[in-house]
C-alpha positions as CSV (number, residue, x, y, z in Angstrom):
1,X,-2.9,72.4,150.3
2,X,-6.0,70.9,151.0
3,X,-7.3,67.9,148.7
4,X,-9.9,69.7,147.2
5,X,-8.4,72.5,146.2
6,X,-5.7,70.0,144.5
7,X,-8.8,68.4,142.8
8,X,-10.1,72.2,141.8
9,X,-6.6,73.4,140.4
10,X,-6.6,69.8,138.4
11,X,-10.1,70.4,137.0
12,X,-9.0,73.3,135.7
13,X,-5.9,72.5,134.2
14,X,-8.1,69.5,132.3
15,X,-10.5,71.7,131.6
16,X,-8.4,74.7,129.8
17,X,-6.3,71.5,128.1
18,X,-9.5,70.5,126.9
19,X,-10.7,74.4,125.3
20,X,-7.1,75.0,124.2
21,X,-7.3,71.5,121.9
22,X,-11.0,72.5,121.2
23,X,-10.0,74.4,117.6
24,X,-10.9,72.9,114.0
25,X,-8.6,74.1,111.7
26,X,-6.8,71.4,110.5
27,X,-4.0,72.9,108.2
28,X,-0.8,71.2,108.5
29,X,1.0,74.5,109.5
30,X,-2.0,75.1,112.5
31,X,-1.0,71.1,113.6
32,X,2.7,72.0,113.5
33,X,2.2,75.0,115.6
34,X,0.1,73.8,118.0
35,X,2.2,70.7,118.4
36,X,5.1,73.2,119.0
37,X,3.3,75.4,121.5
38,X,2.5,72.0,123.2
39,X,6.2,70.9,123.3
40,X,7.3,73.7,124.6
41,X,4.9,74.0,127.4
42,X,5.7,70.2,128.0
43,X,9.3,71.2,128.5
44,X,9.2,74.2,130.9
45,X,6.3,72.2,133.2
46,X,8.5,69.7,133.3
47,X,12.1,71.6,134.1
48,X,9.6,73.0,136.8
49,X,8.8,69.6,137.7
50,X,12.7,69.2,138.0
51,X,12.5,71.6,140.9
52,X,9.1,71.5,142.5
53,X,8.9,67.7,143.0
54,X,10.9,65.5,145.3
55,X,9.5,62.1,143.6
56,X,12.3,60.3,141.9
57,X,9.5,58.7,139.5
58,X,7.9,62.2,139.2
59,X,11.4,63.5,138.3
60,X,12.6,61.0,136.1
61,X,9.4,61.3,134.2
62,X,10.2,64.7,133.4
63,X,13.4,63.6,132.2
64,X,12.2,61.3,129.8
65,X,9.7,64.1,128.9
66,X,12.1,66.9,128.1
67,X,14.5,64.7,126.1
68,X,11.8,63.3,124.1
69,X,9.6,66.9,123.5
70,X,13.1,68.4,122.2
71,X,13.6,65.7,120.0
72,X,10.0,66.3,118.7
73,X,10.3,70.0,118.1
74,X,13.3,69.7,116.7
75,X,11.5,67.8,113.9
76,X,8.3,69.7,113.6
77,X,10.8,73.2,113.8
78,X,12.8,71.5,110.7
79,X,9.3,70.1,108.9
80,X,7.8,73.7,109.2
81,X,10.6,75.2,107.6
82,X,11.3,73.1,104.7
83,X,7.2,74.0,104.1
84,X,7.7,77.6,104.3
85,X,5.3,77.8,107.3
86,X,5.9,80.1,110.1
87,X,5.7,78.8,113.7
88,X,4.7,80.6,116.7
89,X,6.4,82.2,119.4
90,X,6.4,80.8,122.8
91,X,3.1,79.4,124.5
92,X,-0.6,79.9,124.4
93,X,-2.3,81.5,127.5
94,X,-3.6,78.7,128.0
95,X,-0.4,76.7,128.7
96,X,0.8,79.5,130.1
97,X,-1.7,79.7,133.0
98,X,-1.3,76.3,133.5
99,X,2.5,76.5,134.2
100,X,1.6,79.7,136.6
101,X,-1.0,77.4,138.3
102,X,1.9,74.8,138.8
103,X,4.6,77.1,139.4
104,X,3.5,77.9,143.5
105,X,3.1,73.9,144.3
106,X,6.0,71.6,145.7
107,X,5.9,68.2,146.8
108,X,3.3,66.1,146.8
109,X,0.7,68.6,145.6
110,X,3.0,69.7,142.6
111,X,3.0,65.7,142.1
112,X,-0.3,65.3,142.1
113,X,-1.4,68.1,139.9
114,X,0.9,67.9,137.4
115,X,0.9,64.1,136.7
116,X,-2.8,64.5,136.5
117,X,-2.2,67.5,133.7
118,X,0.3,65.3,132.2
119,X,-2.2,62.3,131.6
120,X,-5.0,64.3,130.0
121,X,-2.6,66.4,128.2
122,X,-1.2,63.4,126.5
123,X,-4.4,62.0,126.3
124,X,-5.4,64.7,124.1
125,X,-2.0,64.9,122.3
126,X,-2.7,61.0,121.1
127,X,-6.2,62.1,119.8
128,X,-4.4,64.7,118.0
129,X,-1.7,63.4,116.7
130,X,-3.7,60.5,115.9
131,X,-6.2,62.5,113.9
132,X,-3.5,64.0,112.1
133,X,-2.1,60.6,110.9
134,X,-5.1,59.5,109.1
135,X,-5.8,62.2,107.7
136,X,-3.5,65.3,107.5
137,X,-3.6,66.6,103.8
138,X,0.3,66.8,103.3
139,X,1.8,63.5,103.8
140,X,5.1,64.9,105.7
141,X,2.9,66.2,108.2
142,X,0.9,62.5,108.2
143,X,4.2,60.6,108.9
144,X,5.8,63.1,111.4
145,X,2.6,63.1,113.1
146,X,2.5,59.1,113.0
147,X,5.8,59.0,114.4
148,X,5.4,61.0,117.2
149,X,2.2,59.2,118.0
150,X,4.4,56.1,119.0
151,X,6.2,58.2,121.3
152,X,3.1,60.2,122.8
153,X,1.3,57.0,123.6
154,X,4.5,55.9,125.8
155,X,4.0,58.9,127.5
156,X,0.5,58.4,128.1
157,X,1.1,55.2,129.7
158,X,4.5,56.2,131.3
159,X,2.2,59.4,133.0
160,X,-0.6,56.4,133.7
161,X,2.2,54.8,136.1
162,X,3.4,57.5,137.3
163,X,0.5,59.2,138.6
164,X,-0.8,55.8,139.8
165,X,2.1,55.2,141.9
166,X,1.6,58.6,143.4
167,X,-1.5,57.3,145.2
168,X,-0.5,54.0,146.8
């Protein structure tokens, strides 16, 4: 795949990240959700990333991604429920076409574009989860959100590396 196509497929995966994160309402059930939705689109790119790539940094980043995101939607899943709020099924379209955007790459390309995804996804999951720990309304959601910001943040800077070491 040539190197501007990569950089096209990567501008629109930042770009449809971007949209997808683009919505106001700020209940505490619509944060849970979409924290959920994100999860779970975190883990399947990632179990992809378990087969596509042939980086061992690449790979173990996924690793650490899966383990972590289950951990995470484990608690959201349990929050939601002691609140009485439903959750959503499955992914957005949004995450969805990103994952079919990812799913034809291998190697190096698959590397490339999906460490790139992974940085401005996580970017935009520390704004968000961020936001949500100042100033949620429902103090549950405040400190689930400001614990999983710790967490997100190392993944920001874990996806930082990783994708840096993919262009030396």
């Amino acid at each position: 795949m040539s190197y501007g196509k990569r950089r096209g497929i990567c501008a629109l995966l930042i770009a449809t990240a971007s949209l997808a994160q683009a919505a106001t309402d700020d209940s505490p059930a619509k944060f849970l959700g979409e924290a959920l939705q994100d999860g779970r689109a975190e883990i399947e790119s990632c179990e992809l990333a378990l087969e596509s790539s042939h980086d061992p940094a690449v790979q173990a980043f996924a690793r650490r991604m899966i383990g972590d995101h289950k951990a995470l939607d484990d608690r959201i899943t349990a929050l939601a429920q002691k609140k009485g709020y439903s959750l959503p099924d499955g992914t957005t379209v949004v995450q969805r076409a990103t994952y079919a955007a990812l799913k034809p790459l291998t190697g190096h390309a698959f590397d490339t574009v999906f460490m790139k995804h992974n940085v401005s996804d996580h970017e935009t999951d520390v704004k968000h989860f961020s936001d949500q720990a100042d100033h949620a309304s429902d103090s549950d959601v405040r400190a689930l959100a400001s614990d999983g910001l710790a967490t997100l943040r190392e993944h920001l800077q874990l996806a930082k590396e990783t994708d840096a070491r993919l262009h030396k």
